[in-house]
C-alpha positions, 0 to 999 in steps of 0.5 A: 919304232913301229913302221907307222911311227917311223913315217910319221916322224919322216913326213911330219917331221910332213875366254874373250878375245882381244881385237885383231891386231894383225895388218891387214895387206894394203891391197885387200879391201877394208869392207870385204868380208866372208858371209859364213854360212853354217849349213854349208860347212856343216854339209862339207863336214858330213861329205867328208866322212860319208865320201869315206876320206875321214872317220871323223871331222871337226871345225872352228872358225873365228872372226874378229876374235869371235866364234863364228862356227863349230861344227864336227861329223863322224867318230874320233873312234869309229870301233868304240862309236865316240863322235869328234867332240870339241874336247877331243884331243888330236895328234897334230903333228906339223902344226907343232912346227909354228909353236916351235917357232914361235917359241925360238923368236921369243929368244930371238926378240931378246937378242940370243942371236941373229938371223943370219949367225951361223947355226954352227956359232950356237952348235958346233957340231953343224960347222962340219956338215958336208954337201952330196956333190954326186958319186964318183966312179966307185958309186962313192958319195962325193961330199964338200964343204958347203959354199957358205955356212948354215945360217939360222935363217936357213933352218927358219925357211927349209932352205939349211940343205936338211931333209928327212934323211939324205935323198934318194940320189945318195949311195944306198949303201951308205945308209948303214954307216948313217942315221939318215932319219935320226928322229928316235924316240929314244935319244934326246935333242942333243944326240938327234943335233949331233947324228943330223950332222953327220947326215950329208946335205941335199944342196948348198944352204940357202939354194933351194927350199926343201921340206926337213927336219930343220924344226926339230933343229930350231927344238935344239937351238931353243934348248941351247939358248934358254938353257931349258928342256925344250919341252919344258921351255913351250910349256912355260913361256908358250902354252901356259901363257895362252892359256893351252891347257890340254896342248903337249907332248907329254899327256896324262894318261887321263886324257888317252879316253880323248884323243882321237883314234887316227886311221891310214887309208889302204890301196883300195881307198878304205881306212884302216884303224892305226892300232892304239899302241902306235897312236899312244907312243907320242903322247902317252909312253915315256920316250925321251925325244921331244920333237920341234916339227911334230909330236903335240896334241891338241883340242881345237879350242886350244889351238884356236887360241895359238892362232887368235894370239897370232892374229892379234899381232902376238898378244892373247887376253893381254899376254905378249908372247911375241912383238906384232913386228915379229909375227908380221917377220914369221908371216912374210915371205922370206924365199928369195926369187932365185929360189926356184926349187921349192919341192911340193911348197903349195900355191902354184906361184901364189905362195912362199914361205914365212918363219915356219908358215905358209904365206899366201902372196897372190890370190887364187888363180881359178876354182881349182885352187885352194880358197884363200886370201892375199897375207893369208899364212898357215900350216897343216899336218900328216893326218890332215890337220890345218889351220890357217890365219887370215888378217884381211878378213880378221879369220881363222880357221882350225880343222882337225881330222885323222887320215894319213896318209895326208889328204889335200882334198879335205883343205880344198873342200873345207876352205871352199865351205869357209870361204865359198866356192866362188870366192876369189879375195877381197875386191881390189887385190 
């Protein structure tokens, strides 16, 4: 695995549509509304690739159910002069996170198990997990059972102990006996389960929060559960359903030609071309891992429909893919207060954490932070993708870029293009 594919995989790892049906908060006002204005998304788009933070940009947003604004500047391939263009394909990585959970609540709304089992009931291999309690005069690490179990919910919300890999305070030495990042191309799910387990956790299930690889474990327990293939259960029951057609982890060699050529910015700031063989290893190469936290490609318009269905409480062109209680469940906060821990989880006291989104639960603060509204949830990805749904305004919003490493800038901006710079949330919160 190349160096590039390597640290993807431990930061990812970082038609008509039918009404809204998504609540709206209580508190937002029912006639706040955002004024889209194209020229001003249109302007930031262009400041994004003129300013040298992308080589290319797209952007769509709807609402109620209706495109509002299109837009793209710059290349997909800068070298090969091939402009972002509403079909071009982009790598996604961890917004694939909310397809996989979407696609494991489908299993929990038929009563496959309960949010507070123990992960180890389904996999076994899990119940011998051990917590790093520190070293001990030799340098050796220290590792108890944990307090309680992993619990299902733990691995929905990052709070399981996992991250990627075992922490920077673990003896380095002890790397060697370890697969301390197991996300290989080459081994299947059920191999990742078993070496993950073998990795010691960060702290006591339950007692922080802490971006990992508890997606790619919610890939594992769908396959455990359905008695598919992981990839092939989204397919069936997620992407075919909503109508995805170009969404996947596995790509026909036709579409290569589509998908956008993603650029890593260098010390000095300029961005430097990934090269192809890389870019192509997810999507286009035989491999056998299908991971649940990253490894999909996209088309805006195909991604839209995954957020329109959420918007909508669930359904999409009259197909159910979850209960409208089970999105509202995925887009609340589920972080207790005492956990104060949270890592870099965005908000500044704003925000928590859903069933695999973000969950705006105050509005901005100030100028500075990211426009946004009360119930807002979302999520982004490595190379500066984002999305997000906003039910007190009827929105949403997909952004695709290709700049990693991930750049906050590009969201602040565009939000603030979206939403205007002055915006501050409906009247009334």
């Amino acid at each position: 695995m190349s160096k590039w594919l390597a640290a993807a995989a431990a930061i990812a790892l970082l038609g008509a549509q039918t009404a809204p049906a998504f609540a709206a908060p209580k508190s937002a006002s029912a006639s706040a509304t955002v004024r889209i204005d194209k020229q001003r998304i249109d302007r930031a788009l262009a400041e994004m690739v003129s300013s040298g933070r992308a080589i290319g940009v797209s952007a769509l947003v709807f609402e109620n159910g209706r495109e509002v604004y299109f837009g793209t500047s710059g290349f997909a391939d800068s070298e090969a002069k091939r402009p972002m263009a509403r079909d071009t394909l982009a790598q996604i990585f961890s917004m694939t996170k909310p397809v996989t959970g979407v696609a494991l609540m489908q299993l929990w709304e038929q009563g496959k198990f309960g949010l507070d089992d123990p992960l180890a009931r389904y996999l076994p291999e899990f119940g011998v997990t051990k917590v790093f309690a520190g070293t001990d005069a030799a340098g050796k690490p220290i590792l108890k059972a944990p307090d309680r179990p992993i619990l299902i919910r733990d691995i929905l919300r990052h709070t399981a102990g996992f991250g990627y890999g075992p922490g920077e305070s673990f003896p380095e030495q002890e790397f060697g006996r370890l697969d301390p990042i197991p996300l290989k191309l080459d081994i299947d799910l059920a191999e990742f389960g078993r070496r993950l387990a073998q990795v010691p956790l960060l702290f006591e299930p339950g007692t922080r929060w802490h971006y990992s690889a508890a997606v790619d474990v919610q890939a594992l327990l769908v396959e455990k559960l359905s008695g598919q293939r992981f990839e092939d259960y989204v397919r069936d029951h997620v992407l075919q359903p909503l109508g995805m057609r170009e969404t996947g982890w596995t790509q026909p060699e036709g579409r290569f030609g589509r998908l956008a050529a993603v650029y890593a910015k260098k010390p000095g700031g300029t961005l430097d071309r990934v090269p192809d063989a890389d870019n192509r290893r997810l999507n286009f190469a035989p491999k056998t891992l299908t991971m649940g936290g990253a490894g999909l490609a996209s088309t805006v318009d195909d991604y839209m429909r995954f957020a329109t269905m959420l918007l909508n409480g669930g359904n999409l062109d009259g197909v159910r893919i979850l209960k409208p209680s089970t999105v509202k469940l995925m887009a609340t906060d589920q972080l207790d207060p005492r956990v104060t821990e949270r890592l870099w989880l965005p908000g500044k006291g704003n925000g928590g954490f859903g069933i695999d989104f973000f969950v705006r639960t105050g509005q901005p603060k100030d100028a500075q932070e990211n426009r946004g509204t009360l119930g807002e949830f979302f999520w982004d990805g490595m190379a500066s993708t984002l999305f997000w749904v906003d039910p007190a305004n009827k929105l949403t919003a997909v952004f695709f870029v290709q700049t990693v490493p991930f750049d906050g800038s590009l969201h602040r901006d565009f939000r603030k293009a979206v939403y205007g710079p002055d915006y501050l949330g409906p009247k009334g919160d």
